[in-house]
C-alpha positions in Angstrom: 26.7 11.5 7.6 25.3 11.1 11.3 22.4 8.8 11.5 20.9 11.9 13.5 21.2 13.3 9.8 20.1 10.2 7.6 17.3 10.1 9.9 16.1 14.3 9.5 12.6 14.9 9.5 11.5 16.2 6.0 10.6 19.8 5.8 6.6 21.3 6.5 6.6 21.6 3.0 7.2 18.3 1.6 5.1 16.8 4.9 2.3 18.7 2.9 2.2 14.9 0.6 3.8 13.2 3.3 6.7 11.7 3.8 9.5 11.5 1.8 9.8 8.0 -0.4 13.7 7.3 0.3 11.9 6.3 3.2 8.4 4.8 3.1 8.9 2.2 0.4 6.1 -0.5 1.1 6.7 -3.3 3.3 4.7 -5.6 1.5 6.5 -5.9 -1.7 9.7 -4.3 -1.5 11.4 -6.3 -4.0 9.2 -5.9 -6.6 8.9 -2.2 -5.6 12.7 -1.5 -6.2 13.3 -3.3 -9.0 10.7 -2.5 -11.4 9.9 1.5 -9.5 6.1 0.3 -9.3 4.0 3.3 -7.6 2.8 1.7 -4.8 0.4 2.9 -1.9 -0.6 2.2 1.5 -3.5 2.7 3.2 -4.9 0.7 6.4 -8.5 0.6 5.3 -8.0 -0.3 2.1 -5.6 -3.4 2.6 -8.0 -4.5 5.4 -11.1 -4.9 2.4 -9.0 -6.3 -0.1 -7.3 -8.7 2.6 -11.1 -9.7 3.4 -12.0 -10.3 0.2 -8.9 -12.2 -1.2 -8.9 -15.1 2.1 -12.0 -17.1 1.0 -10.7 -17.3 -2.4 -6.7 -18.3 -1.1 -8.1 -20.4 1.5 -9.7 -22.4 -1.6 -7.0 -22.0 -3.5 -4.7 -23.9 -1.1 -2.6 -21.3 -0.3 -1.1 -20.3 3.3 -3.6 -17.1 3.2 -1.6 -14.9 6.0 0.6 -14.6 3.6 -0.9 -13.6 0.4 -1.6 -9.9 0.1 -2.9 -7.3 -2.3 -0.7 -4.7 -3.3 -2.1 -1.2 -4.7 -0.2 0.5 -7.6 -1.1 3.9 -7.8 -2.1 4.0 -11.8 -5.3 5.0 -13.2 -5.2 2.1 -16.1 -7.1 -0.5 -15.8 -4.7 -3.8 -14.6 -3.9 -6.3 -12.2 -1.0 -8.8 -12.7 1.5 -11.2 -10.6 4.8 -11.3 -10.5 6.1 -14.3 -8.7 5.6 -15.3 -5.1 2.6 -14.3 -3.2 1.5 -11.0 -4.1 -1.4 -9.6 -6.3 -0.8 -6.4 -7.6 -3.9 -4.4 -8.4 -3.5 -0.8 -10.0 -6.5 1.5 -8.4 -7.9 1.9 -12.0 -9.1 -1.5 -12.2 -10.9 -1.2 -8.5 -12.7 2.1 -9.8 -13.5 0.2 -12.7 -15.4 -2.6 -11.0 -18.9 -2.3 -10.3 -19.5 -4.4 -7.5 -17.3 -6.4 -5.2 -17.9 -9.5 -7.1 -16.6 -8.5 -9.9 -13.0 -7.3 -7.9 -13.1 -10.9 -6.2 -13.1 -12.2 -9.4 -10.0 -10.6 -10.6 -8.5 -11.5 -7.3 -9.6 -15.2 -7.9 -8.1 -15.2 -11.6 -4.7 -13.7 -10.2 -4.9 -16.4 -7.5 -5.7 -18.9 -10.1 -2.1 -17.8 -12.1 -0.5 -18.1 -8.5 -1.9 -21.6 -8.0 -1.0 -22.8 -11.4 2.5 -21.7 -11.5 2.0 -19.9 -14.6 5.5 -18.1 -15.8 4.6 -15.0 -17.5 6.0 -13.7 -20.6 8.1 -10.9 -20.2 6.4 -8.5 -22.4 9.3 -6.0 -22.7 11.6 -3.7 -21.1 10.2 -1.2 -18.1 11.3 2.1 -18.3 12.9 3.7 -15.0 11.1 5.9 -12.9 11.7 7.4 -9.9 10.0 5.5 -7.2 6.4 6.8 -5.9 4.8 6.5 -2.5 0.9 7.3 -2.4 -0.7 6.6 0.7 -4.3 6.8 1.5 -6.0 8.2 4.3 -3.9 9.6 7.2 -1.1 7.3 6.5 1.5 9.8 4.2 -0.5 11.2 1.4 2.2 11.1 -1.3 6.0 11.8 -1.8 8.2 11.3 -4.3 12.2 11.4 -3.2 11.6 14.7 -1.3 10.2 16.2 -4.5 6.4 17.5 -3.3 6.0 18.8 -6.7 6.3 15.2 -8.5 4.3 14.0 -6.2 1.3 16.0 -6.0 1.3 15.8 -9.8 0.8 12.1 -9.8 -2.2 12.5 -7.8 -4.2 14.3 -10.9 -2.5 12.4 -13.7 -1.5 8.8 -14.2 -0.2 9.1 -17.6 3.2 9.4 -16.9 2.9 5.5 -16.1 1.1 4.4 -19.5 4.0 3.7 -20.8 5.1 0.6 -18.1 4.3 -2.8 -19.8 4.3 -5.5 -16.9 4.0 -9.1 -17.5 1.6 -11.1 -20.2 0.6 -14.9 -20.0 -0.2 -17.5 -22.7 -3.9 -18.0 -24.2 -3.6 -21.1 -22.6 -2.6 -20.3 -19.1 -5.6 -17.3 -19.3 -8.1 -20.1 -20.1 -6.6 -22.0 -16.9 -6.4 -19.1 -14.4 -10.2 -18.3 -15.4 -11.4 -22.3 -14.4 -9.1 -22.1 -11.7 -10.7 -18.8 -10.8 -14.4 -20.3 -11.2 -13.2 -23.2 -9.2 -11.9 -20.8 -5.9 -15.3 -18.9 -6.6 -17.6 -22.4 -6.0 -15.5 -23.7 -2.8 -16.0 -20.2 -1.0 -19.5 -20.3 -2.0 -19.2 -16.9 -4.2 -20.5 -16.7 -7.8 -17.9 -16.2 -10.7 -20.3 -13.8 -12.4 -18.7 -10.9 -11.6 -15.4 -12.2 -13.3 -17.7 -12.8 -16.0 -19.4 -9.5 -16.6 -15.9 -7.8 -15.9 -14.4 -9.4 -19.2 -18.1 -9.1 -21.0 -18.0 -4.8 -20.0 -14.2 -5.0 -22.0 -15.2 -7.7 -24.7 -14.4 -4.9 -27.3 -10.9 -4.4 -25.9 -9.9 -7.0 -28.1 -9.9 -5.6 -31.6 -9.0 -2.2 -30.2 -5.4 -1.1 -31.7 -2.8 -1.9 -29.3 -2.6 2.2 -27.9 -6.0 1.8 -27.8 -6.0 -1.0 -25.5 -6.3 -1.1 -21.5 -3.1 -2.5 -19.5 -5.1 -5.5 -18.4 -5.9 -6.7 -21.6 -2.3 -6.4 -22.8 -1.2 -8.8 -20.2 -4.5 -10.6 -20.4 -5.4 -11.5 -23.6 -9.2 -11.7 -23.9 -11.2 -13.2 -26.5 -15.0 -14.4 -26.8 -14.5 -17.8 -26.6 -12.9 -17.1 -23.4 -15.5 -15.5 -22.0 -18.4 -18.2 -23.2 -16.3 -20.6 -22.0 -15.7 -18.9 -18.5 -19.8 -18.0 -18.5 -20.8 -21.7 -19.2 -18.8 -22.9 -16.2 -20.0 -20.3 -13.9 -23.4 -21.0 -14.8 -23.1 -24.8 -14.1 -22.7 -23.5 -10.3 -25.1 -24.0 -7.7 -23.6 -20.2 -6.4 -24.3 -18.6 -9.4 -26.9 -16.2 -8.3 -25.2 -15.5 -5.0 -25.3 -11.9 -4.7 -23.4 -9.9 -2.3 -24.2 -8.5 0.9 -25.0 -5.4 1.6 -21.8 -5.1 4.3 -19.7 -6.0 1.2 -21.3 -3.6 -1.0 -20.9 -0.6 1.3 -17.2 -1.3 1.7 -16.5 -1.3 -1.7 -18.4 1.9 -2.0 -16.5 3.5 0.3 -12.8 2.1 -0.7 -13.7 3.3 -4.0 -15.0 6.9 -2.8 -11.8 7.1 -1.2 -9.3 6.0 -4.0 -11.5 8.7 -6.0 -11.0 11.5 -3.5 -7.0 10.9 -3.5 -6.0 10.1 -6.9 -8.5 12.7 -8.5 -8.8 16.7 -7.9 -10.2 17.7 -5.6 -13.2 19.7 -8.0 -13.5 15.9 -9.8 -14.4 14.6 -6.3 -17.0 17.4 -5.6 -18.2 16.2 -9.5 -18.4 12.7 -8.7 -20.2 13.3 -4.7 -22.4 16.2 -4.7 -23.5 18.1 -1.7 -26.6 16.4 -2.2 -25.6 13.2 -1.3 -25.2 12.4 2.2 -24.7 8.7 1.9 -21.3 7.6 3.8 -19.5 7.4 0.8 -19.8 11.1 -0.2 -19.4 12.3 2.9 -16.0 10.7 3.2 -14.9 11.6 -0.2 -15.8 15.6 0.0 -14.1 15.2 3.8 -10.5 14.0 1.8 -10.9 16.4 -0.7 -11.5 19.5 1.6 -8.5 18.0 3.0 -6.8 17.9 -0.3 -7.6 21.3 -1.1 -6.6 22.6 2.2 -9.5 23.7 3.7 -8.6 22.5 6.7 -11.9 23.7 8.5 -14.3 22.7 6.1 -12.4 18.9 6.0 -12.5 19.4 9.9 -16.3 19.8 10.0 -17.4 17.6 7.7 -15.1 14.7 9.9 -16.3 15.4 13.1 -19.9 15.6 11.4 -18.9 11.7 10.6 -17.9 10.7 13.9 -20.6 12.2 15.6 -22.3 9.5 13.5 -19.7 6.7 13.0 -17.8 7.0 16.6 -16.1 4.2 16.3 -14.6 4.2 12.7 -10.8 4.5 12.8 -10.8 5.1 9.5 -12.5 8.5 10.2 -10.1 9.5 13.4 -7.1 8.7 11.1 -8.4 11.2 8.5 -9.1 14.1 11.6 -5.7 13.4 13.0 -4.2 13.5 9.2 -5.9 17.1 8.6 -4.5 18.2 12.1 -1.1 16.9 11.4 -0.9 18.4 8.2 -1.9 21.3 9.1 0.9 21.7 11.9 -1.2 21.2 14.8 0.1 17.4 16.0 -0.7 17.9 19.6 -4.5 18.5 18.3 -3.6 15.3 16.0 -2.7 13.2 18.9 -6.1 12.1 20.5 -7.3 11.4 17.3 -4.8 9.0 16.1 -4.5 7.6 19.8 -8.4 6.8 19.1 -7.8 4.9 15.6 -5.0 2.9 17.4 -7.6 1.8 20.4 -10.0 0.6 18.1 -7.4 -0.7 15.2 -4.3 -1.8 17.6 -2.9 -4.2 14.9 -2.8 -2.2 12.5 1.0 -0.5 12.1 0.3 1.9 9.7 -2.0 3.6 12.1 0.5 2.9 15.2 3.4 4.9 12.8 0.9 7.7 12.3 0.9 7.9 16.0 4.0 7.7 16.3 5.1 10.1 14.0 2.6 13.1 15.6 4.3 12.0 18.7 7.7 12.8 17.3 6.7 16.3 15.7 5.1 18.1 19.2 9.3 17.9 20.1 8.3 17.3 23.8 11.1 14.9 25.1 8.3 13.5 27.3 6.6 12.3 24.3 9.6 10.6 22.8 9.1 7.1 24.7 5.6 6.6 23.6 6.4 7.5 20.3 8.9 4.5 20.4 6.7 2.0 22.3 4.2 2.8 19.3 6.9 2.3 16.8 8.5 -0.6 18.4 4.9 -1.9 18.0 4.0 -0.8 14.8 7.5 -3.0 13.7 6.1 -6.0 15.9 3.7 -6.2 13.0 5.5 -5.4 9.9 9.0 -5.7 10.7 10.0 -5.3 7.2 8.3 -1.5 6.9 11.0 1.4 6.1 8.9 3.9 7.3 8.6 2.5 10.5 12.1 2.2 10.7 12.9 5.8 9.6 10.8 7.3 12.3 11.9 5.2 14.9 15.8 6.4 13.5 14.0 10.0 14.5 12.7 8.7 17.8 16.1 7.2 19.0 18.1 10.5 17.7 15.9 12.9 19.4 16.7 11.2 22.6 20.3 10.9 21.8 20.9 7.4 21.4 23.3 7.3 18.4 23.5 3.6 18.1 19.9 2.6 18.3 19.3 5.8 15.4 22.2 4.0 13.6 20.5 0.8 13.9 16.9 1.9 13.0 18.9 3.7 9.8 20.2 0.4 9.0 17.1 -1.4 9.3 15.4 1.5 7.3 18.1 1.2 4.4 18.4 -2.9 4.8 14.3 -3.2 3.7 14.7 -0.2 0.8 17.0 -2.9 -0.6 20.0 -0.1 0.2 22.4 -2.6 1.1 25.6 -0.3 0.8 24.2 2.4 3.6 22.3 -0.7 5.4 25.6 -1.8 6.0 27.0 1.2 6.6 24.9 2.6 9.5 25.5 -1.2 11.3 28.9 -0.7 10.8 28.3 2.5 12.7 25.6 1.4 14.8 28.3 -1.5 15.8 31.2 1.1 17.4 28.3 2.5 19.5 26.0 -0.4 20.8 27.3 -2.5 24.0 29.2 -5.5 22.3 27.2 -8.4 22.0 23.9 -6.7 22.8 20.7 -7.8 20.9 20.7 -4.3 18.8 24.5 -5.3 18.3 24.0 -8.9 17.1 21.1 -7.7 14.7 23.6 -4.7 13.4 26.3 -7.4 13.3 23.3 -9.4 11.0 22.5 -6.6 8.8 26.7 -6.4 7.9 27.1 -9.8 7.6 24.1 -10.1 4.9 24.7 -6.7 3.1 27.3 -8.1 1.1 29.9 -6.9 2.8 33.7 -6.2 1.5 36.6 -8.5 2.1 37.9 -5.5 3.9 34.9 -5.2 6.2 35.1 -8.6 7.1 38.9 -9.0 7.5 37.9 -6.2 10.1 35.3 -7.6 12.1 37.7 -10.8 12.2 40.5 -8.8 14.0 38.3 -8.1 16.2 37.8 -11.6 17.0 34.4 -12.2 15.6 
């Protein structure tokens, strides 16, 4: 197979949800992703509240903050868990379920606090294989499932297919220690550990629920009262205690949650959940996705221009407009719109791949270097993200550049974890690239740690290398 081929744009159909998930796995914890098929998703907005609200807390914590993120799973239950390294994994159940962004902070600050203390979880049993799930927010790739629509526009309106994952549980003991540790994080940023504590008090009875009756959390978690008195006495003892938060905060959190709701729910639940009645921000947002969702393109259209007339400078908003334009196969209508979000967000990649990929779909060969510039820059900021990679693949065979498709192929394939066609399409990428060019010493790289075949190398050595 060509890379021109590898590299094919998915069909109208399937760009319905987005693009496909062979290529889009999240950047931000690949491993994890592939090994265990965890659904993740990606959305720019989203990642930039949670990012904001996790630094304070990592910063106290002692960590190198830049580099500890919060990853979404796409699951309904109610769970957040580590799993080694940096990264906090927080289903979007648990962030409907909190009431504040307090009590979220908290959970973030008692993940933080298993980070910190090296806890090594118990493996709680075996996690059944699924196929792997892309679900991203806003205009960044609704969903897709392995080029299976279908699957994936399921997921959005039903997360039990994923009840039956079990993730990772931790001692009594290191609980007890990741909640002080948590209380601790809470006082140095000069945030109140409340929240942490009325988010265990709201599940207190999940404890002498049967085990089918339980949430996911407090599988992994286990809770108990003398946990929570204990956790409630310390965060009384600090002088932050009745910190509250601000009203900024608050309205973020309203509106992360509005839009989790809007995606992962149907469309009819949204119009449930934000009436007509309710022009607040929030609502607005929310019965804007779901118009979108329920492809009423012209009603999701209205009610978005109708929020930038009042919120010009949200690229959040001009992400969604050029979202409903793309999907509705009208990219050059889509272009300004994502041009606008990248202006006012310009380091954020998702949005730069969003532009990039409109770019790609008009099919005017003019269009095909900014598309790449966009890319390239998109990449700049999270080298390690497949669907960058796979569009720039696009970008490079539309122009007719078989090596540097080759090469974006391999990088696509190297960061799915795909190490067989990573090295495959920079063995190809090799025989067309200018010998000992930069794009041929970074194919050369992607062979070399691919684990490649005797035969492969006894190759490249015959040729002197």
């Amino acid at each position: 197979m060509t890379a021109l081929t590898a590299a094919k744009a998915p069909s109208r159909r399937s760009r319905r949800f987005g693009l496909m998930a062979a290529a889009c796995a999240a950047a931000a914890a690949p491993t994890l992703a592939r090994a265990q098929d965890i659904p993740i998703i990606r959305d720019a907005e989203i990642e930039e509240i949670l990012q904001k609200d996790g630094y304070p807390i990592w910063e106290a914590a002692g960590l190198d903050a830049k580099h500890v993120h919060v990853i979404l799973v796409g699951d309904k239950d109610i769970n957040a868990f580590t799993a080694g390294g940096l990264a906090i994994y927080v289903n979007t159940g648990l962030i409907e379920a909190t009431k504040n962004p307090n009590q979220l902070i908290g959970v973030i600050a008692h993940e933080t606090g298993h980070i910190a203390g090296g806890h090594i979880a118990r493996d709680m049993g075996s996690k059944p294989a699924l196929a792997t799930y892309l679900l991203t927010m806003g205009l960044g790739l609704l969903a897709a499932a392995a080029g299976s629509p279908e699957a994936a526009g399921g997921l959005l309106f039903s997360a039990d297919y994923f009840a039956t994952l079990t993730y990772y549980g931790y001692s009594r003991t290191q609980e007890a220690s990741a909640d002080q540790a948590a209380a601790t994080f809470l006082e140095k940023s000069h945030m109140s550990a409340r929240g942490l504590v009325d988010f265990f008090d709201n599940f207190r009875y999940e404890e002498v629920f049967a085990n089918a009756r339980k949430n996911r959390f407090f599988y992994d978690h286990p809770l108990s009262s003398d946990r929570i008195d204990a956790l409630n006495v310390r965060a009384q003892k600090s002088p932050y205690y009745n910190v509250v938060d601000s009203p900024e905060a608050l309205a973020e959190h309203a509106v992360m949650v509005a839009k989790l709701k809007a995606f992962m729910n149907a469309p009819q639940q949204t119009f449930v959940d934000y009436k007509e009645t309710d022009t607040s921000f929030p609502a607005r947002y929310a019965r804007a996705i779901a118009y979108y969702r329920n492809l009423e393109t012209d009603k999701a259209l209205k009610l978005t221009d109708a929020l930038l007339a009042d919120y010009p400078n949200d690229p959040y908003v001009w992400e969604l407009k050029g979202q409903i334009l793309f999907e509705a196969g009208r990219p050059k209508e889509a272009e300004p719109a994502h041009e606008r979000s990248v202006e006012l967000k310009p380091n954020a990649p998702l949005l730069r791949f969003n532009l990039g990929q409109t770019l790609i779909s008009e099919e005017d060969p003019k269009k095909l270097d900014e598309a790449i510039d966009d890319l390239r820059k998109g990449l700049d900021l999270e080298h390690d993200n497949s669907l960058g990679w796979w569009l720039l693949a696009q970008a490079w065979g539309e122009k007719g550049d078989s090596g540097r498709a080759a090469l974006a192929t391999a990088e696509q394939n190297f960061w799915l974890g795909q190490l067989k066609d990573a090295r495959a399409f920079a063995m190809q990428a090799r025989n067309h690239l200018p010998r000992d060019s930069a794009d041929w010493r970074r194919a050369t790289d992607i062979v070399l740690t691919s684990q490649p075949t005797p035969g492969e190398l006894q190759n490249m050595a015959r040729q002197g290398e």
